[in-house]
Each structure stands twice: as C-alpha cells, then as structure tokens.
C-alpha positions in Angstrom: 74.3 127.8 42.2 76.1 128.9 45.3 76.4 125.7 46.6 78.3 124.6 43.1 80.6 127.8 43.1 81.6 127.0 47.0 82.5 123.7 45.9 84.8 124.8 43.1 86.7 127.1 45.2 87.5 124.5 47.8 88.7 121.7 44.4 90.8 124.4 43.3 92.2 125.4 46.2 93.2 121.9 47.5 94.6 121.3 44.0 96.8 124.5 44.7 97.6 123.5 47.6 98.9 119.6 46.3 100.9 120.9 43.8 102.9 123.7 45.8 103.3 122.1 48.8 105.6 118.9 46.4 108.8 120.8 47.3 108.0 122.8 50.5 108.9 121.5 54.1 106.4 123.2 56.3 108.5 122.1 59.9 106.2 121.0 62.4 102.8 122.8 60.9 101.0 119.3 60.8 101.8 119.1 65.0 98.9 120.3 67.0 100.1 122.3 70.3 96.5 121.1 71.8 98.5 117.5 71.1 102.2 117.7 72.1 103.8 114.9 70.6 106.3 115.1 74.5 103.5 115.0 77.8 104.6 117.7 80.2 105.2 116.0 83.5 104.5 119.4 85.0 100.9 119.8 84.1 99.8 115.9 84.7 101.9 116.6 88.2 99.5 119.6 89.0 96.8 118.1 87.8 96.9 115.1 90.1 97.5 116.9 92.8 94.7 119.4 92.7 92.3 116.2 91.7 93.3 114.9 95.4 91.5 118.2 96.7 88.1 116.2 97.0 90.0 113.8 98.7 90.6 116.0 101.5 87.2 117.7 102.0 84.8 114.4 101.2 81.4 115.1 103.0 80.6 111.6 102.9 83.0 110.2 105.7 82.5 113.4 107.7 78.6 111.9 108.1 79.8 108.4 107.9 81.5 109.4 111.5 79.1 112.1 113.0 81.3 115.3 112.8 78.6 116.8 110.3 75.0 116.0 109.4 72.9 117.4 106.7 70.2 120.1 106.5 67.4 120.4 104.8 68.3 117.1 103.0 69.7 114.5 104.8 71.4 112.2 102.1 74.6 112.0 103.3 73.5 111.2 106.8 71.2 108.4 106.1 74.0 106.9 103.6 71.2 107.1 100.7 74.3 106.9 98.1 75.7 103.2 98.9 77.9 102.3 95.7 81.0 104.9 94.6 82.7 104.6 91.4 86.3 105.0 92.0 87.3 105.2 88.2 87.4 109.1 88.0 90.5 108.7 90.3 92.2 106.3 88.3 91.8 108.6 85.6 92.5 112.0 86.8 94.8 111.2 89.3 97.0 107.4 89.1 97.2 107.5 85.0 99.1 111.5 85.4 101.2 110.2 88.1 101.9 106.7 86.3 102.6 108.8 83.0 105.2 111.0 84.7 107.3 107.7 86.0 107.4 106.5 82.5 107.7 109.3 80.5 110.5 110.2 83.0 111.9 106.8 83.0 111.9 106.5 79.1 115.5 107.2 77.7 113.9 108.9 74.5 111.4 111.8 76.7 114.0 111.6 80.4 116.0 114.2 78.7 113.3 116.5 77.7 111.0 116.2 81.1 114.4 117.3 82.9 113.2 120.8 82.0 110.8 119.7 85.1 113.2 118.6 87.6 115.5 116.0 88.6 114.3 112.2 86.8 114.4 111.0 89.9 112.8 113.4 92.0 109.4 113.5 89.8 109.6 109.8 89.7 110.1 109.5 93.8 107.0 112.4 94.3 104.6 110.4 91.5 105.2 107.1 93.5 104.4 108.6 96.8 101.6 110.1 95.6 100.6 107.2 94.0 100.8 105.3 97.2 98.9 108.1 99.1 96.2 107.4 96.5 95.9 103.7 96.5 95.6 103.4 99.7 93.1 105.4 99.8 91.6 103.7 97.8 91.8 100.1 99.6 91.0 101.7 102.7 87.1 103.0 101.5 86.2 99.8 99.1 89.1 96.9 100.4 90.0 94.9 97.4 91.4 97.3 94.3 93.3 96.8 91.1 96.7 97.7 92.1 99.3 95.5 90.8 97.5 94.8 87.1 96.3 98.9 87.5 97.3 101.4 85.2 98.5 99.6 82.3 96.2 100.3 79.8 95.3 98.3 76.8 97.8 95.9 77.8 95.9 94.5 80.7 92.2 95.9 80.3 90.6 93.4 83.1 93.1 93.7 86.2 92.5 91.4 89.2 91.4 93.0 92.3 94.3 92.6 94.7 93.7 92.1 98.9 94.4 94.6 101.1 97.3 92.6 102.6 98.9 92.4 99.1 98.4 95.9 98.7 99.6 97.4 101.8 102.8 95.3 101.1 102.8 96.9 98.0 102.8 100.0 99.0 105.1 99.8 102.1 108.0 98.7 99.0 107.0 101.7 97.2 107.1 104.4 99.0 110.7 102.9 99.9 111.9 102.8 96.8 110.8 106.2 96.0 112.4 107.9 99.2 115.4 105.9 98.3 115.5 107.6 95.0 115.3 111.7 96.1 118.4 112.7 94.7 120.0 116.3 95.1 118.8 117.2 91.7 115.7 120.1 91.2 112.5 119.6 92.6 109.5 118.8 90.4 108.0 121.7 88.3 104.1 121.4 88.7 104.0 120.7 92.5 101.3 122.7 93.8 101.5 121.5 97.5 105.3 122.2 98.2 105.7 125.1 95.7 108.6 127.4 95.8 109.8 125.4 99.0 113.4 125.4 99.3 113.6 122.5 101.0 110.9 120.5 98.3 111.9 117.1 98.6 113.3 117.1 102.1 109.0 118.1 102.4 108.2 114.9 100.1 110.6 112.8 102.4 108.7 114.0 105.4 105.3 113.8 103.4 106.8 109.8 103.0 107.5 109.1 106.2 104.6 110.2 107.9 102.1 108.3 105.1 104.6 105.4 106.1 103.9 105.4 109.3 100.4 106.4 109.1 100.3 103.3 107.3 102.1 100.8 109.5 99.4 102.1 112.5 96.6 101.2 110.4 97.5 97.4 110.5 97.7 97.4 114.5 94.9 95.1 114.8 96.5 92.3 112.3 100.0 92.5 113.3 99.8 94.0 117.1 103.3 92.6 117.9 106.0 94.6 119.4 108.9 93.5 116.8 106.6 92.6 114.5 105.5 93.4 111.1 103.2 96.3 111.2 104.9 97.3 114.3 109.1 97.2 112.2 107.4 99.6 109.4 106.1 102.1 112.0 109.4 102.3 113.6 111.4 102.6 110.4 109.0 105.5 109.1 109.0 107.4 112.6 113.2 107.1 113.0 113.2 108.7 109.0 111.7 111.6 110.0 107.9 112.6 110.3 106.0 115.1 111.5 107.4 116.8 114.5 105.3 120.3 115.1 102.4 122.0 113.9 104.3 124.0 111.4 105.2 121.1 109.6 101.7 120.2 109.5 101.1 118.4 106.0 98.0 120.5 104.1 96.5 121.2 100.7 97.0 125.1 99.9 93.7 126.5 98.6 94.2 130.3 97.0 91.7 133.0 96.2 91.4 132.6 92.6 87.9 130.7 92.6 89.1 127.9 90.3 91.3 126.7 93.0 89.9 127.9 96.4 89.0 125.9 99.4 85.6 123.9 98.0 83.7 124.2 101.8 83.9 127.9 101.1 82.5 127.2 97.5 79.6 125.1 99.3 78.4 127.6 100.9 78.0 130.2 98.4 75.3 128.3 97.1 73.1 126.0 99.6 73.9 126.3 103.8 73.3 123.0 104.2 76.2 121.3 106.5 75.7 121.3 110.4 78.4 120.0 113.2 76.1 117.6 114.6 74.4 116.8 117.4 76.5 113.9 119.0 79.3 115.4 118.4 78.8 118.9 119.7 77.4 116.9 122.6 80.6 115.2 123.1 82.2 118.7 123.3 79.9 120.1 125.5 80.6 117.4 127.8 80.4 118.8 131.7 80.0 122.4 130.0 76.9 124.4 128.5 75.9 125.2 125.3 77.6 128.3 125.8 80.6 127.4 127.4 81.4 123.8 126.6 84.1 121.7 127.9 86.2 121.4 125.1 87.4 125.1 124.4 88.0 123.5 120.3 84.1 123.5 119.8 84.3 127.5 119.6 86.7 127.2 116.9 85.1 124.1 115.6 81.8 125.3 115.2 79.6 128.6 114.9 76.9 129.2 117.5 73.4 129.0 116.3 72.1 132.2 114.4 68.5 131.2 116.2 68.3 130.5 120.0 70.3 133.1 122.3 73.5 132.0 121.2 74.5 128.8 121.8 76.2 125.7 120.4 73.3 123.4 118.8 74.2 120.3 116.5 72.2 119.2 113.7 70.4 115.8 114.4 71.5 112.7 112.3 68.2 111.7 111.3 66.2 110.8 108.1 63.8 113.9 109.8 67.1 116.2 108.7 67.4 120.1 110.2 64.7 122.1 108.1 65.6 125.5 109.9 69.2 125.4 109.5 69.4 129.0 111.6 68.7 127.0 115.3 71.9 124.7 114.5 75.5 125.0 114.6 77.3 125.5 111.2 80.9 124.8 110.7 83.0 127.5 111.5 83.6 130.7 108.9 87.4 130.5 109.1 86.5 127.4 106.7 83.4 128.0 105.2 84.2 131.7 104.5 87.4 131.7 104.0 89.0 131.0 100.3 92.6 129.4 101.4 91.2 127.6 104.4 93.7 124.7 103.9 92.8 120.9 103.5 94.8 118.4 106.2 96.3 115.4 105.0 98.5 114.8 108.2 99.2 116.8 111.1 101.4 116.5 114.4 97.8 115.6 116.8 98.0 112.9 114.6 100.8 111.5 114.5 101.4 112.2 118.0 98.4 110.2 119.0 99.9 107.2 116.3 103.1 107.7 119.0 100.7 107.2 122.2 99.3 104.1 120.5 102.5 102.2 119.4 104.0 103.2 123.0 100.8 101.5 124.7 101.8 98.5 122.1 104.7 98.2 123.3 106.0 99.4 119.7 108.1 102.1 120.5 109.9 103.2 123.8 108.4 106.2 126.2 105.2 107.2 127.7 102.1 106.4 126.4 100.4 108.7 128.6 102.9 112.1 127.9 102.7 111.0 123.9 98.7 111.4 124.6 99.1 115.0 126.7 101.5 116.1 123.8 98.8 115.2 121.0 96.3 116.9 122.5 98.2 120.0 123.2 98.9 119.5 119.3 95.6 119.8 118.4 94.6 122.5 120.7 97.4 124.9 119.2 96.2 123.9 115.8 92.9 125.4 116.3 94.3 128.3 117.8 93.5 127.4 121.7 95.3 128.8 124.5 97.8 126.9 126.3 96.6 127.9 129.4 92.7 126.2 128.0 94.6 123.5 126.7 96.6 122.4 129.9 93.1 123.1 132.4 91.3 120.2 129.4 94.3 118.1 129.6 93.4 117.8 133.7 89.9 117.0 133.4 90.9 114.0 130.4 94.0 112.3 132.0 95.1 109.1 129.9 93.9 105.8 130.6 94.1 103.4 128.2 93.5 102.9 124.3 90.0 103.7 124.7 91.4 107.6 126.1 93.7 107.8 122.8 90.8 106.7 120.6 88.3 109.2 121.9 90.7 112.1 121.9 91.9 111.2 118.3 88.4 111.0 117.3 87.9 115.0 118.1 91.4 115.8 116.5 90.2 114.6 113.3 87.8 116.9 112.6 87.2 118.1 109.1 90.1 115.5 108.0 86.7 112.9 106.9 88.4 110.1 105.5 91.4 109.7 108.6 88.8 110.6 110.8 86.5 107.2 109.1 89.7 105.1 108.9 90.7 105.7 112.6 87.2 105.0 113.6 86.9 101.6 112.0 90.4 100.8 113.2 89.5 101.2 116.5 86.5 99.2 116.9 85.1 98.5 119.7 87.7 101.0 121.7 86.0 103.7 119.6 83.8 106.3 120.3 80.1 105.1 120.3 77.9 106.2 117.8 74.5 105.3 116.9 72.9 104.8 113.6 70.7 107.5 112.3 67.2 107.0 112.5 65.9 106.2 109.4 69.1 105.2 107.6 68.4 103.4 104.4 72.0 102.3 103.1 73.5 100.3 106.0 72.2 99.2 108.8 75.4 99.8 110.7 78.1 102.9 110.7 79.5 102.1 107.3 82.3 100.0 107.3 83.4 100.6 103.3 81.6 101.9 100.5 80.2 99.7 98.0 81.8 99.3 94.5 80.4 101.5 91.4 78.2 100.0 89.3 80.5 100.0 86.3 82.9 97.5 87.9 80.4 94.6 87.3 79.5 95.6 83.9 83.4 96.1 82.9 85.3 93.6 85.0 82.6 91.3 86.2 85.3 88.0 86.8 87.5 90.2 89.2 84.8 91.5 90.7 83.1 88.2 91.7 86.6 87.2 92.8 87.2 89.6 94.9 83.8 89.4 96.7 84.1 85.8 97.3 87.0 86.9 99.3 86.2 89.9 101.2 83.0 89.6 101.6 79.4 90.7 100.3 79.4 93.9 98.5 78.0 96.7 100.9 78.8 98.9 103.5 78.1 96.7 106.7 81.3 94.8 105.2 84.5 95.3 107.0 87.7 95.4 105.0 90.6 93.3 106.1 92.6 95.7 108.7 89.5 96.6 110.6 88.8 93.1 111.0 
C-alpha cells in the first residue's frame, strides 16, 4: 500500500510539474556545473601539469641505471615489470593540453578562455608541454602515436610514428610555439611558473633548454658539426637556456599532502629505497665509507642507521637488502621533506650538453672548462662548498667523452628518466654497469620498456608495424637514437 501511495505522489507531481513549467523559462537550470558546457583551460592546464609529477620521480629508471636498488623486495631492480602501458598519459596529460589548443584556438570558446590568459600564450605552454611529453614518451618505448594521436573518434587506430619522424615533429613544434608567446597574460592554471612575473620569458627558457636537450640526444645519428642535430642545438642554446642554478627548471611540491613531494609520501609508508651499492662505490672512489671522494655522496645519501656510521649501498640483486638499517637510504632533505622539488633540467646539465657539443666540434670554446663549470654546477646544487668542489675538480680533470659521460652520470641523480636517456645515449662511453644477479626481465641494462598489453588488443595493425620496424618488443631493444 505504501508502495502504491509513493507512486501516486511522484505521477502527480510530474504532472504538476508538465503543466506549470509550459510558460516558465527556468535559465540555465537543465546545465549541470559538474558539466560546463565551456572546458576551463585553467584546470586541464593544472591538471596536466601535476600528472607530469610521476614523470619526475619514476623509481623504475632510477634502478634501470643503479642510482637506487630495492629493499626488502627487489622488483624494480630485477626489472620484474617488463611491459608499461602509456595510455594513462595520453589521457591525463596530452588530451588536457590538446583540449586547451583547441578550445583556445576555436573562435566560438577563444573569447571566453581569455579569462585564462593570452590565446596565444596557453596555446605556446600546451604545445611545449606537449612536446616535453612525447618525447618522453618515444624516448622509454621508441615508436608512439604522435602524428594520428589525440584525435579522438576521428582516428581511433593511429599509426605508430619512428622516432626520427617524431623528433622532427617535435623540433617544429616547440618552434612554432615559442614563435607564438605574445606580450599578452600568462596562463591561469600553471602550477610550475605561478605568480612569476616573468611567466613566459620562464616557458621560453623552459623551450629552449627542452630544444636543446633534444638536439644532444640525436648526437649519435647526426654527429656532424653543421649538421642536423648539431644546427638545432645551436639555435636552442643562442635562444636562451639555462644559464645558473637559480634558473634551474623544477617541479614545485607544497605541504598540503595532496600535492607534496611523492618520495616523502613513500616513505611514510614502506622504507624500502636504497642508493646502491655501485653507485655509492663510485662515490667512494679513493675515499672511505666515511669520508668518500665525492663530497655529493653526503648530500646524496644518508649513512647507514646500522654499522658505525658509514656510507653502505644496497646490492642490486634478486637476494634484495632484508635489513634495510645496514644500508644507505636516500637523503631526508628528499625523503622527509614535503616541497623537496622534482628536476626537469638544471644548469649541470646543460652545461655538460655544452662540454659535449664543444668536444663535437658543435659549438665554439673549451670542452674541458664547459666540463669544470658543469661540475661546479652540480656541486653548488647540492649545497657543496666551492672550496670541496674545486679540490674534486683536481683529482677528475677532463679527458675525453668518456670523463663528460661519467661525471654527467652522477649529476643526474634523482632526475631517473635523464639520468636513463643519457645512459643509453652514451653507450659504450658510459659508465659500466652490470646486470643484477638474478634479473628476470632483460638480460641486459634495459634499453626501452616494453609496450602495455592493451596496445595489441586495441591497435594490433600499428603495433605489428611498428615492431617490424624497430625491433622485437622488449627491453634488450634499443630505440633508434641510442643506436
């Protein structure tokens, strides 16, 4: 009987509702504010940006190249996850940025995103982001939609393009997007050059230095002085790049715990990462394991809670580190500190690109002062002394490419992914490391991480195409640049 009465009530009071809504405008009561009918370009921005966070702070390629090893549990250092599914990227990162550029470039929503800046200037930031993402993409699996990407249900299968295509790509984009800064407001929503005054000079810079990051990359296809690779680095590095530590190019973690520094966050819950053993070694060097060589291992790494206080890396080993206390951890002003910031790019980086294209024959000057200046760079960054920093640069004077490569190697800590691209790049000029014992997913250092599963169930034609190109589909596989 209930039921029946309930029912009635509802019948009468849609009936009601039909006949006294026939002359009534009710405005824009039938628009749902959890479904603007106009996208704010601010919130996809910010929400692109902070998706690049795991970007930054990726365990995977810190293991890959022996910075860090594993606990307990040595996953990550025996490369027990082989395939990586890079569609939560395209998602949560390329389809905001895309959806700014057109809803930006669209006459009928340009004037309403305006609210969020200059047209122009969310369009030039989206397309350098976008090329910051891509190529990160290429660079960990090689061949990626890119030119057929991000179109939706008008291309649902989009062909895998090479890296070659792509890095051509790429180079025209982030042109076209510098060329488009105007001196109209900065983007609303930018998280990582918030309430700069000098925004977009920051994106230029931000350009540039991806630019010429970029250019260095391809050294081993187009090693020419003049040439290809070799014109691009030249162009970026004239436009203006990194030129101090200040400048340094970082993600900006705060205290609120939704957006703090994610190492801090790891270790809140499980103290499982280590420095490891080779390369605490490597720091060590003619030292002790209390006073090493390199002064950056003290600001590197913590000395071990067990053992009289000294600087122990974890093995890289299927056998792992069960008592995590005799080993080194990372050091607290990153794992216990909130707004420890992420690197993208710094000035030791880019410094030691400068050494490189000088040895080249790329770029005028001194190979050898480019190489003291880097690691003076890097020293500072960590919060060395200058007087430590000049007795280090003594005992490492530069020799060739193999002296750039090993430096560079130690001033990428914590930056995984630069620090695994730099490493491939290099070859057989860089540093020596050895496969862990007991490693089940490669039977080398990985080279690339294998596609996700879901790209042969959704776009099995590309995929096969694009394997028949690059090569088999696992990490022993280089990608073209490394070749």
């Amino acid at each position: 009987m209930k039921k029946i009465i309930i029912t009635s009530i509802i019948a009468l009071t849609a009936a009601l509702t039909t006949v006294s809504c026939d002359n009534a405008d009710f405005g824009d009561t039938n628009l749902s504010p959890n479904d603007p009918s106009v996208v704010n370009t601010a919130s996809l921005l910010t929400g692109a940006e902070r998706s690049m966070s795991s970007i930054l702070t990726a365990t995977e390629p810190l293991n890959y190249v022996q910075y860090i090893t594993n606990g307990q549990y040595p996953k990550e250092t025996i490369y027990d996850v082989t395939n990586f599914d890079y569609s939560g990227t395209y998602v949560s990162i390329l389809n905001n940025l895309q959806e700014v550029i057109k809803v930006n470039q669209n006459p009928a929503t340009a004037g309403t995103a305006l609210g969020n800046g200059s047209n122009n200037n969310q369009i030039a930031v989206a397309m350098i982001l976008k090329a910051y993402v891509f190529q990160h993409l290429t660079d960990r699996w090689g061949m990626v939609p890119y030119s057929e990407a991000l179109k939706g249900l008008d291309d649902t299968f989009p062909k895998f393009d090479t890296q070659e295509e792509i890095y051509d790509g790429l180079f025209k984009d982030i042109d076209n997007a510098v060329a488009m800064i105007d001196a109209g407001a900065g983007p609303k929503g930018d998280v990582l050059f918030t309430n700069k005054a000098t925004q977009m000079s920051e994106w230029k810079r931000f350009a540039n230095t991806l630019k010429m990051n970029m250019a260095l990359r391809l050294s081993k296809r187009f090693p020419a002085a003049g040439g290809y690779a070799a014109t691009k680095f030249v162009e970026a590095m004239n436009a203006g790049t990194i030129a101090s530590n200040a400048q340094n190019l970082t993600f900006p973690y705060i205290a609120d715990e939704a957006y703090d520094n994610p190492w801090e966050d790891r270790f809140e819950t499980r103290s499982d990462y280590l420095v490891s053993e080779p390369f605490v070694n490597m720091l060590i060097g003619t030292g002790t394991n209390m006073l090493p060589q390199d002064p950056r291992l003290a600001k590197f790494a913590e000395k071990a809670t067990n053992g009289g206080g000294i600087y122990n890396g974890g093995v890289t080993s299927v056998t792992g580190n069960a008592t995590v206390a005799n080993y080194s951890y990372i050091t607290n002003s990153i794992i216990k500190n909130k707004t420890a910031p992420a690197f993208f790019y710094t000035y030791a980086q880019m410094t030691f690109a400068k050494a490189e294209a000088a040895s080249l024959g790329w770029i005028p000057g001194s190979a050898a002062a480019f190489y003291t200046e880097a690691i003076k760079a890097s020293m500072a960054q960590w919060g060395v002394t200058a007087e430590a920093a000049d007795a280090y640069v003594l005992e490492f004077p530069y020799v060739d490419i193999k002296s750039i490569a090993y430096q560079k190697h130690i001033a990428l800590f914590m930056q995984g992914y630069e620090g695994w691209n730099e490493w491939r790049r290099f070859g057989a000029n860089a540093v020596a490391l050895t496969v862990p014992v007991g490693a089940i997913g490669s039977a080398t250092i990985p080279q690339r991480q294998a596609y996700g599963a879901n790209v042969k169930t959704l776009n099995l034609a590309n995929y096969e195409a694009a394997i028949a190109v690059q090569g088999e589909d696992k990490m022993e596989t280089k990608v073209w640049w490394a070749k």
